[in-house]
N, CA, C and O of each residue as an XYZ file, in Angstrom:
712
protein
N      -3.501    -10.832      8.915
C      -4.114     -9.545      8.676
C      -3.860     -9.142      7.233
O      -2.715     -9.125      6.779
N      -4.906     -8.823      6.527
C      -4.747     -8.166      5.224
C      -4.243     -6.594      5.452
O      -4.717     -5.826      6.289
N      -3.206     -6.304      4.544
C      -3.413     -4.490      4.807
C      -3.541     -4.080      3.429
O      -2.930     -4.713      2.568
N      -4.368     -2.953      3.078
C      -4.873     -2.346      1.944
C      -4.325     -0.625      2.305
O      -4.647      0.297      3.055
N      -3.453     -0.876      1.393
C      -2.502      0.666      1.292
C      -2.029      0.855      0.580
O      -1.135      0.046      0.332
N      -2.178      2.006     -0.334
C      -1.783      2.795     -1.393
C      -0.441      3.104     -1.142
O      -0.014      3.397     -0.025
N       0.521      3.015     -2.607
C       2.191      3.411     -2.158
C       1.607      5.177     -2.617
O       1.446      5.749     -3.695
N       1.503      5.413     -1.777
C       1.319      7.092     -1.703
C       2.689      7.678     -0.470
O       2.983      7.138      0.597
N       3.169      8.643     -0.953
C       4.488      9.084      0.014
C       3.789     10.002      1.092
O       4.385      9.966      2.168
N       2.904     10.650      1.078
C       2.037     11.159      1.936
C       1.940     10.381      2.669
O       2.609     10.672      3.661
N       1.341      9.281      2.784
C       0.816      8.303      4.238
C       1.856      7.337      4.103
O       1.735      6.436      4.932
N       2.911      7.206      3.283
C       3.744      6.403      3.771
C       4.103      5.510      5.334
O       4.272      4.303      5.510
N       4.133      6.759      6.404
C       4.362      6.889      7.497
C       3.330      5.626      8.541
O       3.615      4.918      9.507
N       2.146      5.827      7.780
C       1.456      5.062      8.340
C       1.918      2.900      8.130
O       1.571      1.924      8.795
N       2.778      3.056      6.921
C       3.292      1.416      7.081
C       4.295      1.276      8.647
O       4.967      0.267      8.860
N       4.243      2.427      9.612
C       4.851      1.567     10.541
C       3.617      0.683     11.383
O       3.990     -0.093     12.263
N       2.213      0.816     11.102
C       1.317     -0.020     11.581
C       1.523     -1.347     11.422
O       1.025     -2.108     12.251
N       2.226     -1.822     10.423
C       2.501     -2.955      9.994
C       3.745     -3.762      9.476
O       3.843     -4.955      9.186
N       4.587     -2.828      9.451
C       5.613     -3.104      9.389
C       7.080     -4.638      9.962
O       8.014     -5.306      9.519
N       6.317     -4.396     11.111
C       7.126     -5.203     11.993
C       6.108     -6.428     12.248
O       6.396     -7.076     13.255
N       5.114     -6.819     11.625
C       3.798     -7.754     12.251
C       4.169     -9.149     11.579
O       4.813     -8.806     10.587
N       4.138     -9.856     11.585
C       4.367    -11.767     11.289
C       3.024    -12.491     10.783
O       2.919    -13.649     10.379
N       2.073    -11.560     10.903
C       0.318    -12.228     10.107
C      -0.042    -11.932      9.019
O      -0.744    -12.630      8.288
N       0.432    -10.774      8.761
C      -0.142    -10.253      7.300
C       0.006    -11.621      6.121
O       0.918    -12.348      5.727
N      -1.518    -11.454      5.844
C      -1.818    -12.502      5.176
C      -1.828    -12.043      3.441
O      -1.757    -12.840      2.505
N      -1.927    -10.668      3.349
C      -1.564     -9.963      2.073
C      -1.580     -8.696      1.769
O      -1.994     -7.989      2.688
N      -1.247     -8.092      0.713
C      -1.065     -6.256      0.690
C      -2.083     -6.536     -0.607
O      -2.304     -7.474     -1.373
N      -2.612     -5.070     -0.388
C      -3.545     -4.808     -1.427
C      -2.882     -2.925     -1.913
O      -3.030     -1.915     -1.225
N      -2.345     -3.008     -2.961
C      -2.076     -0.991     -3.047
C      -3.196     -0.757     -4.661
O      -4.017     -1.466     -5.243
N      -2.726      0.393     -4.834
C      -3.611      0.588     -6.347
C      -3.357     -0.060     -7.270
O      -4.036      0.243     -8.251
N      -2.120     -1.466     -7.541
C      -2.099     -2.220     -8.627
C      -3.000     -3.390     -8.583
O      -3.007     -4.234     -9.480
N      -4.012     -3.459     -7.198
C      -4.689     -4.633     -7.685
C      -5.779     -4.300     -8.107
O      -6.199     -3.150     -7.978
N      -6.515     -5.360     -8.760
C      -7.807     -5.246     -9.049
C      -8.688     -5.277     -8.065
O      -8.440     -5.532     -6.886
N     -10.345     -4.863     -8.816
C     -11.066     -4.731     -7.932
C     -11.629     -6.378     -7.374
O     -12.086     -6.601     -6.253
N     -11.479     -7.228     -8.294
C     -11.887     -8.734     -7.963
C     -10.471     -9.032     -6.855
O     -10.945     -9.299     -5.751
N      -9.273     -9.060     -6.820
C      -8.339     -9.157     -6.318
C      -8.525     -8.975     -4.845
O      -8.561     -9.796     -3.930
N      -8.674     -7.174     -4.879
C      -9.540     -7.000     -3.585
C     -10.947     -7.669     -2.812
O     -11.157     -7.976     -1.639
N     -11.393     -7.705     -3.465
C     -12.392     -8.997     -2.828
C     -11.999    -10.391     -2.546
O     -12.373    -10.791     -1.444
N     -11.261    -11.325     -3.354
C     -10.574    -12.328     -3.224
C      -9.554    -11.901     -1.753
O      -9.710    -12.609     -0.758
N      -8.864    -11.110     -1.711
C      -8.179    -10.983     -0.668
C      -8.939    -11.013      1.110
O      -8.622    -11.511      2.190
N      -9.970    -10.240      0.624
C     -10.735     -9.629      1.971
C     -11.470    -10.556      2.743
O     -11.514    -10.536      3.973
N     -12.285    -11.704      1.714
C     -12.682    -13.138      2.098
C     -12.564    -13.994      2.759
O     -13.359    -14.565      3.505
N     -10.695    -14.284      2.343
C      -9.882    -15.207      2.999
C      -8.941    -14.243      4.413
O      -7.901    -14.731      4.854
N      -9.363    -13.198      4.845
C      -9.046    -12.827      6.002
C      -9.891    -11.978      7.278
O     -10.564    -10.960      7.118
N      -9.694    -12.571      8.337
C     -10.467    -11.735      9.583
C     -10.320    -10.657      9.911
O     -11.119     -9.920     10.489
N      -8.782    -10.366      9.409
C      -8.808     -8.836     10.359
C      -7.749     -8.059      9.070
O      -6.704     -8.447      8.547
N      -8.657     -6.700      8.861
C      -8.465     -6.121      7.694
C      -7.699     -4.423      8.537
O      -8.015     -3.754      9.521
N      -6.810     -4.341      7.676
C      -5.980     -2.675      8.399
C      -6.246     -2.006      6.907
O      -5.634     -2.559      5.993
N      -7.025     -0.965      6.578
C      -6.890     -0.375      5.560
C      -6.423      0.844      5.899
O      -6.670      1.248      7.035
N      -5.608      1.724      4.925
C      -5.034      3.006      5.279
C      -4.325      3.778      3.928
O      -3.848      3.150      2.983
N      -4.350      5.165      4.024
C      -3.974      6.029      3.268
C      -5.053      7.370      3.308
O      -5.324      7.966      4.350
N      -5.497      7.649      2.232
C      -6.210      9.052      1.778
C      -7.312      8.332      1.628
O      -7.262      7.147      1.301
N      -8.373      8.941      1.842
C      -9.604      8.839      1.729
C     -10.958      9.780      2.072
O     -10.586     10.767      2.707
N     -12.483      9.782      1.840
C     -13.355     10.326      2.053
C     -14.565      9.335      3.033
O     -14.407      8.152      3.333
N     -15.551     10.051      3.334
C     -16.494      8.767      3.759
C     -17.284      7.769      3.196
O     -18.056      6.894      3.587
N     -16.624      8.389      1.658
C     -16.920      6.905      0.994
C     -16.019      5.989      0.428
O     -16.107      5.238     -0.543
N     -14.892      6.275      1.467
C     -13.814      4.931      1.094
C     -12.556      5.882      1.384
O     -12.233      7.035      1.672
N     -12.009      4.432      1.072
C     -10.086      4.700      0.816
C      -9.619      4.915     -0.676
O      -9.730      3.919     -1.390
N      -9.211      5.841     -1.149
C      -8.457      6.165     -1.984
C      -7.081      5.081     -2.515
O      -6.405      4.475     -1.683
N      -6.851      4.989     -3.905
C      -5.552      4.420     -4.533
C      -4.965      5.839     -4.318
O      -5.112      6.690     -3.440
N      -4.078      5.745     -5.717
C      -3.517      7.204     -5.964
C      -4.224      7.780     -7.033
O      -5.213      7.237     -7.526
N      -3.806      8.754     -7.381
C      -4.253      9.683     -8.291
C      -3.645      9.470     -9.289
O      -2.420      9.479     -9.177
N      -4.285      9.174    -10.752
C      -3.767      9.061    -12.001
C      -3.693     10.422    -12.451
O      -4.235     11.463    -12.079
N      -2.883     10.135    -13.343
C      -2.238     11.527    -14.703
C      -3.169     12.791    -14.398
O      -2.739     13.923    -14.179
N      -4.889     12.310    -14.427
C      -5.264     13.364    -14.365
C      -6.005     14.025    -12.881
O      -6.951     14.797    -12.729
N      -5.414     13.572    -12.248
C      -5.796     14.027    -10.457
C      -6.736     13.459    -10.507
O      -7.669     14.246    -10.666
N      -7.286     11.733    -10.422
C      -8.268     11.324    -10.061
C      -8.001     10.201     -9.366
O      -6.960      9.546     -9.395
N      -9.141      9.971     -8.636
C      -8.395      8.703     -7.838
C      -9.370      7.663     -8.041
O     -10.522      7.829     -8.443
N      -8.858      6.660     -7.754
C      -9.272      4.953     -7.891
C      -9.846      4.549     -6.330
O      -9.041      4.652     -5.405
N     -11.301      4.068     -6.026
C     -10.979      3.784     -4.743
C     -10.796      2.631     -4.523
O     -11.071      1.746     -5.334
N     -10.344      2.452     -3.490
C      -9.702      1.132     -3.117
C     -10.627      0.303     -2.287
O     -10.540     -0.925     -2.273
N     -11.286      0.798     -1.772
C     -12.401      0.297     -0.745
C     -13.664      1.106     -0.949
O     -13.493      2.322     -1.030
N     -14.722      0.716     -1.033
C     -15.858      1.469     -1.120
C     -16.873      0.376     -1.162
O     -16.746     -0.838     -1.005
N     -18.176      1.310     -1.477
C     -19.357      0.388     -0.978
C     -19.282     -0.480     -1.469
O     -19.427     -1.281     -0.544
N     -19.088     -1.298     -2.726
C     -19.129     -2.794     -3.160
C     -18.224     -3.220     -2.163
O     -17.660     -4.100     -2.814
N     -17.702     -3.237     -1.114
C     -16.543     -4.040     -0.641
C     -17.476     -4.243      0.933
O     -17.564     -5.435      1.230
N     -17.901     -3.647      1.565
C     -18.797     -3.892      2.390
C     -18.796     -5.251      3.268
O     -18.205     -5.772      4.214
N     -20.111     -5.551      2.103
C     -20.351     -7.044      2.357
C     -19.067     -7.903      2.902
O     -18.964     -8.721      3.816
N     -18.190     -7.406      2.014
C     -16.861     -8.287      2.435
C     -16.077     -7.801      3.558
O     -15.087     -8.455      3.888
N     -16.378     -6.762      4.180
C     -15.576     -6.104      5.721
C     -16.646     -6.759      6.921
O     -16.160     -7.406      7.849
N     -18.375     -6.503      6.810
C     -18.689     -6.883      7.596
C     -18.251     -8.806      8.239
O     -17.865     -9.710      7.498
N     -18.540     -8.939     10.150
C     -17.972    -10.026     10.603
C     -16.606     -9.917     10.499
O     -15.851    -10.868     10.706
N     -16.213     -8.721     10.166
C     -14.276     -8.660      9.778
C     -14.027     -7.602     11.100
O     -14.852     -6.759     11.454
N     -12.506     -7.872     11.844
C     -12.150     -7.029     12.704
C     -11.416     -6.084     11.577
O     -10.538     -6.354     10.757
N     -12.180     -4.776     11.887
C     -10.887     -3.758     10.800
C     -10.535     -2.805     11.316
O     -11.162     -2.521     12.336
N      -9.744     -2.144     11.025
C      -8.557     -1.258     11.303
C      -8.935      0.102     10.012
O      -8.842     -0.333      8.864
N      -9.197      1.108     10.077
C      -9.767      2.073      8.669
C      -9.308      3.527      9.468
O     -10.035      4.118     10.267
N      -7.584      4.069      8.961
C      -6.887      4.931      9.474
C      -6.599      5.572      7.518
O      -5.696      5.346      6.711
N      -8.217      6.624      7.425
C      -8.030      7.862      6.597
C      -8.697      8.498      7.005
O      -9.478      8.131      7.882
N      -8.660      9.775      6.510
C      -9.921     10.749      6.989
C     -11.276     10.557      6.156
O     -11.549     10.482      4.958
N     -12.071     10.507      7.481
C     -13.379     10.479      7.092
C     -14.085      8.541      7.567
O     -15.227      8.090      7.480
N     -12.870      7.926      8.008
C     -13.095      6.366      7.778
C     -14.151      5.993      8.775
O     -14.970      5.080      8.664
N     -13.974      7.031      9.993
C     -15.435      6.693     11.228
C     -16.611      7.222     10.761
O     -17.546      7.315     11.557
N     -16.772      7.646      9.445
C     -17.919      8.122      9.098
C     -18.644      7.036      7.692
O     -19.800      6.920      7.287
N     -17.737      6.581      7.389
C     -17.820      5.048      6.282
C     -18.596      4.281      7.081
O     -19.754      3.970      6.798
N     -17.560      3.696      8.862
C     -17.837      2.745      9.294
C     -19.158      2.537      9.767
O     -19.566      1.382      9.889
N     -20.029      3.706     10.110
C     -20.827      4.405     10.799
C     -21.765      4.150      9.764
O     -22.761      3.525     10.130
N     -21.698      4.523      8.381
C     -22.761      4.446      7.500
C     -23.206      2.743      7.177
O     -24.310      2.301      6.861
N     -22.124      2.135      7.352
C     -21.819      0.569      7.080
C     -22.017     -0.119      8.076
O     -22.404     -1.260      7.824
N     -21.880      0.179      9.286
C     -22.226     -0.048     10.698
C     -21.008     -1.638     10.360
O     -21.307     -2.829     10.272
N     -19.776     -1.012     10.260
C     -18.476     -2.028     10.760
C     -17.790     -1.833     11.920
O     -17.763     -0.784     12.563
N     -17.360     -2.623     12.122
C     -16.559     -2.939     13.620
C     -15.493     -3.140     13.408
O     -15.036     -4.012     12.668
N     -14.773     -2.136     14.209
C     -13.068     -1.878     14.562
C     -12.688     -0.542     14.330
O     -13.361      0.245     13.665
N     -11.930     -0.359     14.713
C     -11.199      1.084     14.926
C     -10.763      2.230     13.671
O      -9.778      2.031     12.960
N     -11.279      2.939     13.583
C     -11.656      3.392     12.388
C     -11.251      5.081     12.813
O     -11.825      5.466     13.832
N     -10.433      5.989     12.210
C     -10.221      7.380     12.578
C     -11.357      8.516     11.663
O     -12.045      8.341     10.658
N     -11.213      9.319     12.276
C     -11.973     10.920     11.816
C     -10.948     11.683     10.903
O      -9.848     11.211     10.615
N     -11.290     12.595     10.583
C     -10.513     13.482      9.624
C      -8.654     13.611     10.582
O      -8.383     13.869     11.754
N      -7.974     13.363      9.660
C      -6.512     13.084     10.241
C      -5.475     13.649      9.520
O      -5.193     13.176      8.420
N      -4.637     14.942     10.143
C      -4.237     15.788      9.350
C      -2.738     14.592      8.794
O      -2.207     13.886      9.651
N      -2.371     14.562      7.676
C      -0.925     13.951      7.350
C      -0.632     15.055      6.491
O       0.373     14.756      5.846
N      -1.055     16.223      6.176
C       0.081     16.991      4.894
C      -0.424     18.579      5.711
O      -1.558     18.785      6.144
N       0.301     19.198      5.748
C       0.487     20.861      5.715
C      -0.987     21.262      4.784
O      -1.871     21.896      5.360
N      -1.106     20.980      3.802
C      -2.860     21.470      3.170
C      -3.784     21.058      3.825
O      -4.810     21.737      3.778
N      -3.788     19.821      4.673
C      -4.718     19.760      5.671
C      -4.888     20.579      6.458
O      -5.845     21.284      6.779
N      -3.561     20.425      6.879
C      -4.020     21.563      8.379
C      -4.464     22.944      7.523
O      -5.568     23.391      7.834
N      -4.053     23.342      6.945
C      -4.530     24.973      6.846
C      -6.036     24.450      6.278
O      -6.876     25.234      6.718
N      -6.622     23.475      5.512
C      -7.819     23.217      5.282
C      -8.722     23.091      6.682
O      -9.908     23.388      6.828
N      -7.893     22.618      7.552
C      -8.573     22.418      8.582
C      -8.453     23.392      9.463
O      -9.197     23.041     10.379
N      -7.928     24.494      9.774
C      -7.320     25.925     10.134
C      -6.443     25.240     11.589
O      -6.678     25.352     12.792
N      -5.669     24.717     11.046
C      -4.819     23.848     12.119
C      -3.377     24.925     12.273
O      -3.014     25.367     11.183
N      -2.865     25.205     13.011
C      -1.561     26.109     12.933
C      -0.600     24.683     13.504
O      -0.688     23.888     14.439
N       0.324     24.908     12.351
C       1.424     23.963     12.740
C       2.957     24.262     11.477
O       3.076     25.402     11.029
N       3.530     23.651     11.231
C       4.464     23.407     10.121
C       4.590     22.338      9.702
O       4.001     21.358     10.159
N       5.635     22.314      8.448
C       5.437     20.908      8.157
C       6.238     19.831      8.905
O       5.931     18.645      9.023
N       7.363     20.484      9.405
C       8.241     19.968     10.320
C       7.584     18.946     11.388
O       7.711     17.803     11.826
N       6.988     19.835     11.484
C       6.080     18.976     12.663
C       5.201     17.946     12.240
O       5.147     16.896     12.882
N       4.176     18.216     10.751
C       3.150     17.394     10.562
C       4.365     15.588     10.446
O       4.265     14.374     10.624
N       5.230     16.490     10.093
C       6.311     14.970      9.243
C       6.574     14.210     11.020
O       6.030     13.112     11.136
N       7.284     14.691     12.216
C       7.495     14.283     13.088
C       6.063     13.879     14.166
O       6.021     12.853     14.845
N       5.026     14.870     14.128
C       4.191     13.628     14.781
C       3.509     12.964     14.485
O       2.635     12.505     15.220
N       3.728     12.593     12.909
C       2.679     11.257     12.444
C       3.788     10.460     12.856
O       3.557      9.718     13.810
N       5.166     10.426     12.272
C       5.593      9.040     12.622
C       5.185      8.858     13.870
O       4.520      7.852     14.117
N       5.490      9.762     14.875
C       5.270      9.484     16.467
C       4.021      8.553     16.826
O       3.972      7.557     17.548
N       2.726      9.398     15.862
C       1.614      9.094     16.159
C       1.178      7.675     15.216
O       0.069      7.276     15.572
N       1.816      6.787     14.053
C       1.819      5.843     13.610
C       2.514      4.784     14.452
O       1.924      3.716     14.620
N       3.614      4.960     14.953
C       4.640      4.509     16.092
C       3.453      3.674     17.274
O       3.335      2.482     17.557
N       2.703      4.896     17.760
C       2.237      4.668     19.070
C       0.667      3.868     18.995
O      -0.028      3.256     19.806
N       0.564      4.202     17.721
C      -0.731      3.553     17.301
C      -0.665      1.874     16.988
O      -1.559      1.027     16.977
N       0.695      1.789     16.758
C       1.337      0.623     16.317
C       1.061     -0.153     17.198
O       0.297     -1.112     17.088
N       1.761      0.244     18.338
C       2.268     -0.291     19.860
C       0.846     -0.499     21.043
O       0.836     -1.264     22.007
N      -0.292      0.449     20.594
C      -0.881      0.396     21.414
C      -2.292     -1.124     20.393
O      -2.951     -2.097     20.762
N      -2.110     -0.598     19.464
C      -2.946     -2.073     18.592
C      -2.232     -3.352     18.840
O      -2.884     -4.395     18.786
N      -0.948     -3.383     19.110
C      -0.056     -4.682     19.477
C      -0.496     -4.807     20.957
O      -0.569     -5.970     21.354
N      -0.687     -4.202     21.515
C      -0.742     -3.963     23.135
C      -2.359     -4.117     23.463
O      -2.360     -4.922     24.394
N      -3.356     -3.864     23.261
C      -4.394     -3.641     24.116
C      -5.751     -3.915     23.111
O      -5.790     -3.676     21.904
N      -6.733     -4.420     23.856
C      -7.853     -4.559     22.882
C      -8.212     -3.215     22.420
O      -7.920     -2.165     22.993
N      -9.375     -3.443     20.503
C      -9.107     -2.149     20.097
C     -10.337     -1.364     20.570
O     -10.867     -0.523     19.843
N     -10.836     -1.691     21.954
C     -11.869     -0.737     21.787
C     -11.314      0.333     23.088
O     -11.912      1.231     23.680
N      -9.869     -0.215     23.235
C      -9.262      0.532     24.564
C      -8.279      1.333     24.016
O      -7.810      2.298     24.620
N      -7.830      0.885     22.560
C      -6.964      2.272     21.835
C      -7.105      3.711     21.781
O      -6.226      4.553     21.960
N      -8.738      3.936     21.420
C      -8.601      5.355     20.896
C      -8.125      6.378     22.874
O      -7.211      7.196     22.980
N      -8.931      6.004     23.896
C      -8.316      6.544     24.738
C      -6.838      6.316     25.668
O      -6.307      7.129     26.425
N      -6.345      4.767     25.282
C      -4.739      4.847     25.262
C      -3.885      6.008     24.529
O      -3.227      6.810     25.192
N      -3.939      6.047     23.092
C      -3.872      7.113     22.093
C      -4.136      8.295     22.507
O      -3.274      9.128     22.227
N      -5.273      8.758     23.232
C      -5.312     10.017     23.789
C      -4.337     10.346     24.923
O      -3.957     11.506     25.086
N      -3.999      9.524     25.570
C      -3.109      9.499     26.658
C      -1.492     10.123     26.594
O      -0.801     10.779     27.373
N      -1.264      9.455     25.021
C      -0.239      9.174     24.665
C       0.373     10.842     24.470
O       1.454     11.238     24.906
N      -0.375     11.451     23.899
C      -0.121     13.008     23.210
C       0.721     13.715     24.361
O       0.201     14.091     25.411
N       2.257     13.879     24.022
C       3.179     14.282     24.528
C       3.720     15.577     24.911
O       4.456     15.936     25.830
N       2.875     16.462     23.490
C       2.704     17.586     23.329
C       1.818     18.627     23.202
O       2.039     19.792     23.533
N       0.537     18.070     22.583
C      -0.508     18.687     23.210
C      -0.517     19.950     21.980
O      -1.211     20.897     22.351
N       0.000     20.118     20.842
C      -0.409     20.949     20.158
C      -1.526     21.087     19.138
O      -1.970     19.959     18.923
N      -2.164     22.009     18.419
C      -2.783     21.546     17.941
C      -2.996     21.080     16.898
O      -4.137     21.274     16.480
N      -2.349     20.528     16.285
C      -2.172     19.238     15.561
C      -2.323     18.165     16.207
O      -3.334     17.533     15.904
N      -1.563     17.659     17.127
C      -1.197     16.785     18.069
C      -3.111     16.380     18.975
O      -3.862     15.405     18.955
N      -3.145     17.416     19.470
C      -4.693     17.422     19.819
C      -5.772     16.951     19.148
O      -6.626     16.235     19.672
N      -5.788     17.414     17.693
C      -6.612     17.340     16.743
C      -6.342     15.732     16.387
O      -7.376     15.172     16.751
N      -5.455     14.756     15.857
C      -4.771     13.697     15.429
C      -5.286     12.705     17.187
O      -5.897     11.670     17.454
N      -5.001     13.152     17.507
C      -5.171     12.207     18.715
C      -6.436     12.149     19.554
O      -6.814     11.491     20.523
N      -6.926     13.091     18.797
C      -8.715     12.522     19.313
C      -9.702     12.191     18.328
O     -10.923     12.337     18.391
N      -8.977     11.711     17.388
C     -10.118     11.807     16.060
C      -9.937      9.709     15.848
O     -10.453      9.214     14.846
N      -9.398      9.025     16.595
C      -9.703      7.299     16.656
C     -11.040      7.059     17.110
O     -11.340      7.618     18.165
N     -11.979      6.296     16.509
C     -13.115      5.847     17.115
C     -13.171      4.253     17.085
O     -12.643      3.614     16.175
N     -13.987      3.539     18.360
C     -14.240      1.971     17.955
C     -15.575      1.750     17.764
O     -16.302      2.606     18.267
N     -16.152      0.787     17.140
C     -17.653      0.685     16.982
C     -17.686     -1.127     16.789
O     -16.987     -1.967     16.222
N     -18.760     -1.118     17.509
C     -19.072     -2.727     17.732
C     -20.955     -2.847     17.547
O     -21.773     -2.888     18.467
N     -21.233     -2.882     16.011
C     -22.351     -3.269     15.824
C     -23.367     -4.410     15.991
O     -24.517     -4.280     15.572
């Protein structure tokens, strides 16, 4: 498995998707190039991309002057389709959808306290910090565990607490098989 993830401390949380896995065939963050990224994506079947993003891609980080690099976007395409992928940012079921790719791909996904109030989510940060790991944890376990078109409602299952954060985060996984 390739994973394409920005060292961003915000989604940090999300390397427990991969963390513990024995396939990863390579990391892609904002120091590679854009040929790099293609070279990488080629030589692998099943792609996990993750961090910040819009519906037109995954985000690097933000340079000096608050701008960001994307990491995935439409030139990369060509190279996801026939690929099983994994696309955990906000906005990524709306990429996959325009691209018509296959694999499990999330909706808008609160990870920082400005989300939620962007999103009029009532929560703290206390919390946003404790149920992503929870919710990276279980996302982990249930992609190790079960085919992915049976995740997003395993994942719904999973929600322990039911707040709304918790609510919101745990129904926003989609699968698509074009």
């Amino acid at each position: 498995m390739l994973i394409i993830h920005a060292n961003d401390p915000t989604t940090s949380f999300l390397s427990a998707l991969y963390a513990e896995r024995n396939d990863i065939c390579g990391h892609i963050d904002e120091h590679n190039t854009n040929g790099e990224v293609i070279h990488a994506m080629k030589g692998a079947d099943r792609i996990m991309m993750l961090g910040h993003g819009c519906k037109d891609g995954l985000f690097g980080l933000a340079d000096k002057n608050g701008m960001y690099r994307p990491l995935v976007y439409n030139r990369h395409v060509e190279f996801l389709r026939r690929k099983e992928c994994i696309g955990i940012w906000c906005h990524a079921d709306e990429f996959a959808t325009r691209y018509h790719l296959d694999g499990l791909f999330s909706g808008m996904i609160i990870s920082e306290l400005s989300e939620a109030k962007d999103c009029e989510i009532e929560t703290t940060a206390e919390e946003v910090e404790r149920e992503n790991k929870k919710f990276a944890e279980r996302l982990r376990d249930c992609i190790n565990s079960y085919p992915l078109p049976q995740v997003p409602a395993k994942m719904a299952e999973l929600d322990d607490v039911h707040s709304p954060l918790t609510e919101f985060n745990y129904s926003r996984l989609y699968y698509f098989k074009y």
